[in-house]
N, C-alpha and C positions, 0 to 999 in steps of 0.2 A: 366357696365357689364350686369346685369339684363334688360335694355332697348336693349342693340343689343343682347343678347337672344331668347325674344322677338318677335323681327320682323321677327326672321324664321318661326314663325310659324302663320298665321293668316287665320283668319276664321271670316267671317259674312256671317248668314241665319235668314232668316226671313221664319216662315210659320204658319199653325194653330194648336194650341193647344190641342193634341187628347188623354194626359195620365193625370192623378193625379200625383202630386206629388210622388215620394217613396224615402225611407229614404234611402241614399246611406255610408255615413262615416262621423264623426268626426276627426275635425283635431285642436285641443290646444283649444278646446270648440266653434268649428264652426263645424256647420251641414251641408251637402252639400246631397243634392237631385238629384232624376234622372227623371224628365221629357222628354216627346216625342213631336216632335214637323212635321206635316207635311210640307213637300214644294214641291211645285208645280215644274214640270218640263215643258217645250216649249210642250212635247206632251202632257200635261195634265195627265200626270200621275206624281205621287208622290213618294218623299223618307222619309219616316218614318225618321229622326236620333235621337238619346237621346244628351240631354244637362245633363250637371252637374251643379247644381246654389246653389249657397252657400243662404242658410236663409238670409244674408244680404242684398242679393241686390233685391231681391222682397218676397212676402208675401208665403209663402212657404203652408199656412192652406188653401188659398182659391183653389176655384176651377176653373180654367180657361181654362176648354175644350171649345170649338170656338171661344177663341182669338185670335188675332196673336200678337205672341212674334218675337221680333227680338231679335241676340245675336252676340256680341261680343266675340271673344276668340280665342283660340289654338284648334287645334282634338287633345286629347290625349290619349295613351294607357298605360293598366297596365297589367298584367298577373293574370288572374286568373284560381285556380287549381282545376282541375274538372277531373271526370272518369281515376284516373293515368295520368294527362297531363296536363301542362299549355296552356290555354285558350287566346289567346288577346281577351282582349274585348276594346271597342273605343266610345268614346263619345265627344260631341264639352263639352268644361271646360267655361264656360262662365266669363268674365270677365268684360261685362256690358251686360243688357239684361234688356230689357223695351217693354211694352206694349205697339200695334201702330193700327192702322186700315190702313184697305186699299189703305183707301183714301191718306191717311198722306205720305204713302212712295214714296220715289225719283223713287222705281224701286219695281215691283210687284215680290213678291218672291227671294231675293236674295238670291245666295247662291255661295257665292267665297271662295278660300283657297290659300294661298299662301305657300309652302314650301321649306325651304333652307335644304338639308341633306345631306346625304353617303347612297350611296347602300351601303345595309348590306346583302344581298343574291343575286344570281348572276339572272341576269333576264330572263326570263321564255316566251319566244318566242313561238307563234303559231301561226295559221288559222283557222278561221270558215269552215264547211261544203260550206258557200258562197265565200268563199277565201277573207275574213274581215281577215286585221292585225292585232294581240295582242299582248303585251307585258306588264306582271306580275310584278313590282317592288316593294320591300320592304324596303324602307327609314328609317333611324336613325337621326332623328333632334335633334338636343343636347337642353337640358332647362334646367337652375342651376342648383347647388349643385350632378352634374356629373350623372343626369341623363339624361335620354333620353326618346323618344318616337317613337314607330313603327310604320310606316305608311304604309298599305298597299296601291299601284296606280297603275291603270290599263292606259296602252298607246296604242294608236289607229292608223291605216293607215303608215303612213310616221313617224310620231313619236314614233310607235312601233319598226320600222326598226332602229330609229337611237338609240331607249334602249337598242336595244338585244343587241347593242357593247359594254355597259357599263360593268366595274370590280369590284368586291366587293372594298370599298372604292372608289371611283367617286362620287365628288359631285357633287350634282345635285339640279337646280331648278324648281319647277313643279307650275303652275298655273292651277286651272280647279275650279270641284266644286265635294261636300263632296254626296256620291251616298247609298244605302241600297241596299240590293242583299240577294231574296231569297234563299236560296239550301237548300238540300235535306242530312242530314248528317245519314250515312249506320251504325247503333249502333250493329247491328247483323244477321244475314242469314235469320229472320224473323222480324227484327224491324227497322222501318228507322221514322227521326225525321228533321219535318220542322225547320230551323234557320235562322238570319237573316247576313248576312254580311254587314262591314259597309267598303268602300273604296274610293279612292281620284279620279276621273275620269279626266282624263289629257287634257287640251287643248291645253296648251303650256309648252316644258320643254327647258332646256338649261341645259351643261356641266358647270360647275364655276369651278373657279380657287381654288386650296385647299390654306386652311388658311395657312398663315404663322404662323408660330411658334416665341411668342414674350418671352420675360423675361418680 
């Protein structure tokens, strides 16, 4: 049960080490951290994402700004509650995650995601000022003990066209890679505050077939 779980949700990026450690939660006397980690994009620019790494699997005290870490794992989300409102906040949950040089990797910055889920709000169709396709998806991939994780994913050209058909409940499978997005959040009629968004950028999706229901 736990192993096809699992496989809906997968995530490996590799990039350069650019935070310290911070101390994230405890869970049954395991410590899990929030590091940041750059990766390169084909233009040469980069996405910031945060990992989550449990003290277990690397040295949580040192300091490993201009390494590169690569990592295994899930994106996952939790709600956190701020200003009267729950917050998603997203980070890759690292599940192996080892220190690598450049030289070493099969492939220079990777950064894949695989997702199996359910639309869970109905999708969000538009245009650029340049008449660029979009399409705004919010995914619900199931992980044990009957929770879930929200994935926000953004779909492009021909594959935003074929999202906006999607129903709440359609599932759906998305390939691409794991993206960070500045905006500009309006707190008041004189106050506005930089943040950072974190979303799935879509290369490839497909419609799947809804689970059967077993005894």
């Amino acid at each position: 049960m736990l192993d096809k779980v699992f496989t809906n949700n997968q995530v490996t990026i590799a990039g350069e080490v650019v935070s310290e450690f911070t101390f994230s939660h405890e869970v049954y006397g395991e410590h899990f951290y929030i590091v940041n980690i750059a990766v390169c994009r084909l233009s040469n620019s980069y996405d910031v994402i945060p990992v989550m790494v449990s003290e277990r699997l690397i040295d949580v005290t040192s300091d490993y700004r201009g390494c590169v870490l690569q990592v295994s794992g899930q994106f996952r989300s939790y709600n956190r509650h701020e200003e009267n409102r729950n917050r998603l906040v997203l980070s890759v949950f690292a599940r192996e995650a080892v220190l690598a040089s450049q030289e070493d990797e099969d492939e220079q910055n990777p950064n894949h995601i695989f997702l199996d889920g359910y639309v869970c709000k109905h999708p969000v169709y538009r245009k650029t000022p340049l008449g660029r396709e979009i399409a705004d998806l919010l995914l619900a991939v199931n992980r044990p003990y009957g929770k879930s994780d929200y994935i926000p994913c953004i779909a492009w050209g021909r594959n935003a066209r074929f999202a906006s058909g999607f129903e709440v409940g359609t599932r759906v499978r998305v390939w691409g890679r794991v993206q960070s997005r500045e905006y500009t959040k309006k707190l008041s009629e004189t106050e506005c505050e930089k943040r950072v968004a974190y979303e799935v950028s879509i290369s490839k999706l497909e419609e799947g077939e809804p689970e059967n229901e077993t005894a």
